[in-house]
C-alpha positions in Angstrom: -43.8 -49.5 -15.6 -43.7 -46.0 -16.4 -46.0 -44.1 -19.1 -45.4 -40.9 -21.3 -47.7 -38.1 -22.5 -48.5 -40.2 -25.2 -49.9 -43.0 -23.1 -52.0 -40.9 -20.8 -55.1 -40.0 -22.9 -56.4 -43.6 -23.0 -56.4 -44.1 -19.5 -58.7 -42.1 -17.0 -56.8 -40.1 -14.7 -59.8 -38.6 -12.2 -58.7 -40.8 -9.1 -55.1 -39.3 -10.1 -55.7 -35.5 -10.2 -57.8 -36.3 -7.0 -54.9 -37.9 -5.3 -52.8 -35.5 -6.3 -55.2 -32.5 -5.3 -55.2 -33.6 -2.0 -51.2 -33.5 -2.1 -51.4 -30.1 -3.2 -53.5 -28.6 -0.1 -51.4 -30.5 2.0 -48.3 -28.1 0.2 -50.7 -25.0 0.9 -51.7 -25.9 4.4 -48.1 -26.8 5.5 -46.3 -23.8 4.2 -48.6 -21.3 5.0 -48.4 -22.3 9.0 -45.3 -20.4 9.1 -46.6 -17.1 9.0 -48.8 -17.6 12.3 -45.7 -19.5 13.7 -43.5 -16.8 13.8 -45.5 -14.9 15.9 -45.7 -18.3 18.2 -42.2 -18.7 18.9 -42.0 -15.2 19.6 -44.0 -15.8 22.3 -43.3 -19.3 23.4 -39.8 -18.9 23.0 -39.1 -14.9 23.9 -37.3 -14.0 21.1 -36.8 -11.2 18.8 -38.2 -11.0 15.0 -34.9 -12.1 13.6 -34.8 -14.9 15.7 -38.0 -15.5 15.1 -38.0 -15.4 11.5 -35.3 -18.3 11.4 -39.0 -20.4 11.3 -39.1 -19.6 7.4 -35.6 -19.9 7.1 -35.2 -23.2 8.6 -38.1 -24.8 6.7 -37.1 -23.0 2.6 -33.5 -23.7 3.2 -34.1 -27.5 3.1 -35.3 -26.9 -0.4 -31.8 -25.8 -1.1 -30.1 -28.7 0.4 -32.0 -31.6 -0.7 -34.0 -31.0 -3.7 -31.4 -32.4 -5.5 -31.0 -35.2 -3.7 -34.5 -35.9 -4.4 -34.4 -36.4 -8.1 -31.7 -38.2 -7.3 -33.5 -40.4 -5.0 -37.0 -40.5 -7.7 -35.1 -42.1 -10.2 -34.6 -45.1 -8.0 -38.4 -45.1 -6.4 -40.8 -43.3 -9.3 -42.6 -40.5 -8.4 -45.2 -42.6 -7.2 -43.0 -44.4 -4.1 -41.5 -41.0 -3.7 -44.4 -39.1 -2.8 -45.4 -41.5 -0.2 -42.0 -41.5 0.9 -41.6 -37.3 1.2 -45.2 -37.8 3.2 -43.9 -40.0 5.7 -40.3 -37.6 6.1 -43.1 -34.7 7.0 -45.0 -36.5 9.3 -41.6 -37.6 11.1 -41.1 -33.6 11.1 -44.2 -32.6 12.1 -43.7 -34.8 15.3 -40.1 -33.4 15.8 -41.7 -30.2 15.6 -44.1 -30.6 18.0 -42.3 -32.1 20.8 -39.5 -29.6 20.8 -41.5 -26.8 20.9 -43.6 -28.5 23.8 -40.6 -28.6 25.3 -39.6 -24.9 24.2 -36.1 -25.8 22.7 -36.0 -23.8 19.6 -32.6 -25.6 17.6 -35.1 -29.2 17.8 -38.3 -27.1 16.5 -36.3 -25.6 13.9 -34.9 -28.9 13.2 -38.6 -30.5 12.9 -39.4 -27.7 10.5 -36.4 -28.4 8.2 -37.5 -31.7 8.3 -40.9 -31.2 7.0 -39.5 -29.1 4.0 -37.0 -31.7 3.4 -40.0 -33.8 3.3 -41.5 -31.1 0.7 -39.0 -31.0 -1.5 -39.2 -34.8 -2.0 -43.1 -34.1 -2.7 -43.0 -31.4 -4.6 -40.0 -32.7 -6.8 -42.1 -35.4 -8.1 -45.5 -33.9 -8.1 -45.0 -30.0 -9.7 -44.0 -31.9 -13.2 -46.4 -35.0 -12.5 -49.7 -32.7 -12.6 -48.5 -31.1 -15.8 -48.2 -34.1 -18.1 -50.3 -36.4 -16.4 -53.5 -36.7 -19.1 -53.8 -35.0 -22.4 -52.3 -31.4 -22.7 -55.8 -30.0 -23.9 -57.3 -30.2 -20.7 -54.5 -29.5 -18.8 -55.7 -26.7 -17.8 -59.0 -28.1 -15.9 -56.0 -30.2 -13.7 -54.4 -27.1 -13.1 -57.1 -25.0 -11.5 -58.1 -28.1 -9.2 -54.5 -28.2 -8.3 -54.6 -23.9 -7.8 -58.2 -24.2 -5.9 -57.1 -27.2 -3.2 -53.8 -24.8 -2.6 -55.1 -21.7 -2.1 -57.8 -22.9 0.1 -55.5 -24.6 2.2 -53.3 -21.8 2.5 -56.2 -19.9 3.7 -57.6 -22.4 6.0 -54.0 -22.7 7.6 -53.9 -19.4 9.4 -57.7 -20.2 10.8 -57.1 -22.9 12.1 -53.3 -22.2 14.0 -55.5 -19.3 15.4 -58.4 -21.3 16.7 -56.3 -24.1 18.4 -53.2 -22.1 19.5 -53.0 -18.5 19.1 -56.7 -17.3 20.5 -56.1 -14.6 22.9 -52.5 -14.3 22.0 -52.6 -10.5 22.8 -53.7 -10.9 26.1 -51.2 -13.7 27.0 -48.5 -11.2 25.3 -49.7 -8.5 28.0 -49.7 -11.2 31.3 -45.9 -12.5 30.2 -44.9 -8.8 29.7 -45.8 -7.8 33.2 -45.2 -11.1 34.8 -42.0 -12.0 36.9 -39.5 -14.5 35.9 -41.1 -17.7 37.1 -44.7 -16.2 35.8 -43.2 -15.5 32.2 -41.9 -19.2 32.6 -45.0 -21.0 33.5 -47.1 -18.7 31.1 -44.7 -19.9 28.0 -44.6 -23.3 28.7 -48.8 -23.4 29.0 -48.9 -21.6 26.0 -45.7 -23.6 24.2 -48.2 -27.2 25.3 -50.9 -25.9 22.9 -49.2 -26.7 19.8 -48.0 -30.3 20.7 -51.4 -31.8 19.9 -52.0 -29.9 16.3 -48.5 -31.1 15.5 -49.2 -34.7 16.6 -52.7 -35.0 14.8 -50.6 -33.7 11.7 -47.9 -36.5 11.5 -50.7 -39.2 12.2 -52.2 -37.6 9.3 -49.3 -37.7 7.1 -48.3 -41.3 7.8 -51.8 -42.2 6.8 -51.9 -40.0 3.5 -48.5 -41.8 2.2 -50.2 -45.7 2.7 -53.1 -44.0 0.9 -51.1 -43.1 -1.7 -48.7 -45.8 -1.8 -52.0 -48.4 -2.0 -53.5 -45.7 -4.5 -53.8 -46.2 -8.6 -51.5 -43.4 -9.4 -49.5 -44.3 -12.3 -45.3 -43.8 -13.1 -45.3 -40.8 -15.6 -41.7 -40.2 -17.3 -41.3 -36.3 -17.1 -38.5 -36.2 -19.8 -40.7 -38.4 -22.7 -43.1 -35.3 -22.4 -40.9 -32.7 -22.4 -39.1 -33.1 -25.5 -36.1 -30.3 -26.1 -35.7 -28.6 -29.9 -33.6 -30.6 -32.1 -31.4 -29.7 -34.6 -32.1 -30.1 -38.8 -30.6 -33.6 -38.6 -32.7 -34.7 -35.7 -30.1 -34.6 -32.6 -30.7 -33.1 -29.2 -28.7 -29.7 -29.6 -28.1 -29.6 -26.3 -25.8 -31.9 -24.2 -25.5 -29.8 -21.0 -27.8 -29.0 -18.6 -25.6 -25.4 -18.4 -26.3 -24.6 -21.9 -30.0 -23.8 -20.8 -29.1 -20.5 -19.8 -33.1 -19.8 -20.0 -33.3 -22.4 -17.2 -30.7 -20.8 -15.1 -31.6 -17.2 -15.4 -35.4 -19.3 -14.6 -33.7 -20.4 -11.1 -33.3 -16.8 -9.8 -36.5 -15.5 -10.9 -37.8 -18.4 -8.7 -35.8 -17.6 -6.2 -36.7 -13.9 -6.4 -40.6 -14.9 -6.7 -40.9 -17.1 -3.8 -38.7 -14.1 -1.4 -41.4 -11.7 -2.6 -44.3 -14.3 -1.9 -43.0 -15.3 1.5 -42.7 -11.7 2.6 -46.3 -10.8 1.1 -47.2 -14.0 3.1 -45.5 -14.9 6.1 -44.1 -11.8 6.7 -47.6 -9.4 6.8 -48.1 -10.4 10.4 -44.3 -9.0 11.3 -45.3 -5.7 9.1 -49.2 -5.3 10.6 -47.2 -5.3 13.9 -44.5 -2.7 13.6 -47.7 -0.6 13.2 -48.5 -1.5 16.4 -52.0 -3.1 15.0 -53.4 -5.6 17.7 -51.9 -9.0 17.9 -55.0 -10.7 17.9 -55.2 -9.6 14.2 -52.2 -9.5 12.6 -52.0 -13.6 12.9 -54.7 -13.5 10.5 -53.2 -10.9 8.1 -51.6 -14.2 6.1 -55.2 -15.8 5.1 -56.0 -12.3 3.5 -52.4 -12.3 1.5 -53.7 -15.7 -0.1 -57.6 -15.2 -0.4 -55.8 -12.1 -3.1 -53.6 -15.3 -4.8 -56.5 -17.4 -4.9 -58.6 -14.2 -6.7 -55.6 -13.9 -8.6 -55.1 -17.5 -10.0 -58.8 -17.4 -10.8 -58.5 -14.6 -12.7 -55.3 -15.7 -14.4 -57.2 -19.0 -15.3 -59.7 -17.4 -16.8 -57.4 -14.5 -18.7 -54.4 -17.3 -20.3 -54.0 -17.6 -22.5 -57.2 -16.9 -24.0 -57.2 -13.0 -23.6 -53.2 -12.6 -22.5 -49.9 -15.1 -23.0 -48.6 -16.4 -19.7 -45.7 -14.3 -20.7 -47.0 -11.1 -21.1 -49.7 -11.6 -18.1 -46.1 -12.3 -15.9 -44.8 -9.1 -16.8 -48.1 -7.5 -15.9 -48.0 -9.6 -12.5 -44.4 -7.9 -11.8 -45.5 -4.3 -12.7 -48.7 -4.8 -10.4 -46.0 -6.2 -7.8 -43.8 -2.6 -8.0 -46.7 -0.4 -7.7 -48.7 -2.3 -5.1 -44.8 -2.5 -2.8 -45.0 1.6 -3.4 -48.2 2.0 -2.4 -47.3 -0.2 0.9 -44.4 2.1 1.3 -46.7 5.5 0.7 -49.5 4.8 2.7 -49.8 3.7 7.3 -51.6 1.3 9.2 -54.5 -1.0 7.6 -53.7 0.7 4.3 -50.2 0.2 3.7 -50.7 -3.6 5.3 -53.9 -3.6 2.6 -51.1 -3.5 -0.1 -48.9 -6.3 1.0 -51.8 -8.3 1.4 -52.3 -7.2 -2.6 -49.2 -8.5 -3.5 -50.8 -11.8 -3.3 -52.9 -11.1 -6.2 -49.5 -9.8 -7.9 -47.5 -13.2 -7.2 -50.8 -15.5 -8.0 -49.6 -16.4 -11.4 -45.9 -16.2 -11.5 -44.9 -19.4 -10.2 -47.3 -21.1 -13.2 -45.8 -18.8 -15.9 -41.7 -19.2 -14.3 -41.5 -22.7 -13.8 -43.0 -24.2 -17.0 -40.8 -21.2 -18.9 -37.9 -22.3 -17.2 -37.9 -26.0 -17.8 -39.6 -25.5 -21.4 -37.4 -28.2 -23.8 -35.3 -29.5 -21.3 -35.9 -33.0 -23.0 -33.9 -35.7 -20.5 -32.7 -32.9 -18.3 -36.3 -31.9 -17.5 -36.3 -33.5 -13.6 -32.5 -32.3 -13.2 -34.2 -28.5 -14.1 -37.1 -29.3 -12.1 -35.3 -29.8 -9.2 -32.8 -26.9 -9.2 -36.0 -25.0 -9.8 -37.0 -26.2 -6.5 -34.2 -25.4 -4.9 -34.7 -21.4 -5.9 -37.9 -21.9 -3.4 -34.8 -21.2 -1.1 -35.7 -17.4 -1.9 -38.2 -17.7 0.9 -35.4 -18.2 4.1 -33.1 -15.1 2.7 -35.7 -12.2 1.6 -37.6 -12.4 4.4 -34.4 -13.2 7.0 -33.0 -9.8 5.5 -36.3 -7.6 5.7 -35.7 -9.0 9.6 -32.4 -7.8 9.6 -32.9 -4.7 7.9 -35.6 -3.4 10.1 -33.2 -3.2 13.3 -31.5 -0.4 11.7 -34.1 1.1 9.0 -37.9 2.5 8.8 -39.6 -1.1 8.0 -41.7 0.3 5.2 -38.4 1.7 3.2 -36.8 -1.8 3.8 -39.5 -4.1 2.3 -39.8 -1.4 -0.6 -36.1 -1.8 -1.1 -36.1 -5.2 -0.7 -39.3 -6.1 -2.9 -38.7 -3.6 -6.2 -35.6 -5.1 -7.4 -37.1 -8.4 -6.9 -40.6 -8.1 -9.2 -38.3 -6.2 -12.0 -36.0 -9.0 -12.1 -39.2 -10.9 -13.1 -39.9 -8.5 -15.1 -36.9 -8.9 -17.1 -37.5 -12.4 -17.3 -41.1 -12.1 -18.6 -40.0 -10.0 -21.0 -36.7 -11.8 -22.4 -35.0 -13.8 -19.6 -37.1 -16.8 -20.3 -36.2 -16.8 -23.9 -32.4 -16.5 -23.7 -31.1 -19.4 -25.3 -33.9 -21.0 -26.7 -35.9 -21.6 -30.1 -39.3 -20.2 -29.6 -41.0 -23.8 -30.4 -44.0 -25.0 -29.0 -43.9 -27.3 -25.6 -45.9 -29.6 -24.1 -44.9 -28.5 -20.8 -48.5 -26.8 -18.9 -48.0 -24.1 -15.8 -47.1 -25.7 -12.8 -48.1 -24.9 -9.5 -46.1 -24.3 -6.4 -47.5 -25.6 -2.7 -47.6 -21.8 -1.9 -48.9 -20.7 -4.6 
């Protein structure tokens, strides 16, 4: 049986928000491997960076294809069963994943790694609006920064620990299989290819067991749309009968989609960027864990600034003005500087996905999982930007591509900070609190 807002504050929910905690580094630590394994399959696999950067593409495109199909598929398990059951879909990734790239086939590694999002989306679809209205709204905001703490550490941890089990001494291998003959560059792959079979492995025998955890865990059925309630009209009816006559919701999707392009480049794509400097390889696999120790400065600071000095509005429109000028100063300045600023843009992006989301699905009523998952499905952003700035780079200076590629993007947000999210809608109050993303 299911329970509403209303329900929540007379049951204690601290084994809950720890449950859920633990989902959410889980979000950070998976999505945040994919900045270190582009530079793996560049090696393991020879390729070049837009093949490479098909690892990001892969795993944000399932986001597109099946969040839908996951609201779809929580309205006949509960968010409870659902999130047990997008656990176990990972772990089967995570093995796919690590067998095929043992084996140095790329389409079966990329397969494994659309698998894990796939798995993702099923998570996240039940667990970004779960966190939100799971206890009373008042102290909604303690749940949040648990949720924001466990994701950004994760996301720093994830980099660490790639590096410490697979990609130690990466720049000396890089040097051996450049100067080696065809048989040498062959054996040196595949020893180096065997290195991430076991991480992978240990992962999806961790998955399995963290979805019987939660499946045998106290977590109770939350209804999304009983908390949400949309505006209604002077004689009481919903106004709205359409999911398309939220055109705040829809212009919300793009600025997601936008957002999470900007974060993945600031995120997974640093590494690419520290390298077209020519900076050692050694370091630039560890450039990602300085991109998210800025978000997790950032969401502490945002915690502590909304909304009792700033609106979550007004402190995203500051977010995307920080994003423009900290892109330009990439763009102006070489080296460890210019790389500096990228990794800045993590403070930037801390706070937008918290401010978008709950904007974007703000009165929704009984459409608020059908918004939450197309809202999902803009994390999608993350396989084009960055597949572009690949792209682009062939032909054009690097720097002038992600400043072209990244300015239009945090102005966009900007317009939505500023009026975007309020197309549409009756400026009433919600019950809806800031979400957070797994990379966020």
């Amino acid at each position: 049986m299911s329970i509403t807002a209303s329900d929540a504050p007379q049951r204690s929910h601290t084994s809950s928000i720890a449950i859920i905690g633990g989902l959410f580094f889980i979000f950070g630590f998976v999505t945040w491997l994919n900045g270190p394994l582009i530079t793996f399959v560049k090696l393991a696999f020879n390729l070049d960076d837009v093949n490479a950067f098909l690892v990001p593409m892969a795993f944000y495109l399932s986001y597109f294809f099946l969040a839908l199909p996951s609201s779809w598929i929580l309205k006949r398990t509960g968010m409870k069963r659902g999130m047990a059951l997008g656990l176990f879909v990972m772990a089967i990734g995570a093995a796919v994943f690590g067998q095929f790239a043992t084996m140095r086939i790329f389409p079966g590694a990329l397969t494994g790694l659309f698998v894990i999002g796939a798995g993702l989306s099923l998570l996240q679809t039940a667990s970004n609006p779960y966190i939100s209205i799971l206890g009373p709204i008042d102290s909604a905001a303690q749940r949040i920064a648990v949720m924001g703490i466990c994701n950004k550490v994760a996301g720093i941890l994830a980099p660490l620990v790639i590096n410490a089990l697979v990609l130690r001494g990466i720049g000396d291998l890089a040097s051996k299989v450049e100067s080696a003959d065809v048989a040498g560059k062959t054996a040196l792959s595949d020893e180096f290819a065997a290195k991430i079979h076991m991480p992978y492995m240990l992962m999806a025998g961790v998955l399995v067991l963290l979805a019987i955890w939660v499946m045998r865990s106290p977590l109770p059925e939350i209804s999304a749309s009983a908390a949400n309630v949309a505006p209604t009209s002077l004689s009481g009816k919903n106004e709205k009968s359409s999911i398309f006559h939220f055109a705040h919701l829809w212009l919300g999707v793009l600025c997601l989609f936008l957002y999470v392009g900007v974060e993945v480049m600031a995120g997974d794509a640093i590494g690419t960027y520290g390298q077209s400097f020519h900076l050692p390889l050694d370091q630039t696999t560890f450039f990602t864990s300085f991109t998210l120790t800025a978000m997790l400065v950032g969401y502490l600071v945002g915690l502590v600034a909304i909304p009792r000095f700033v609106s979550q509005e007004r402190y995203l429109a500051i977010s995307a003005v920080l994003g423009v000028l900290f892109s330009i100063g990439a763009y102006l300045t070489q080296g460890y500087i210019s790389v500096g600023f990228v990794a800045a843009l993590g403070f930037a992006n801390a706070m937008m996905w918290p401010a978008i989301f709950p904007l974007a699905i703000r009165g929704l009523g009984r459409f608020t999982e059908f918004g939450s998952a197309l809202l999902i499905m803009g994390i999608s952003g993350g396989a084009i930007v960055p597949q572009l700035f690949a792209h682009l780079k062939q032909h054009h200076d690097f720097q002038a591509v992600f400043l072209i590629l990244m300015v239009p993007c945090y102005l966009y947000i900007l317009f939505y900070a500023v009026k975007g999210y309020s197309v549409g809608t009756r400026m009433v109050s919600s019950v809806t609190a800031p979400i957070l993303s797994p990379s966020s």
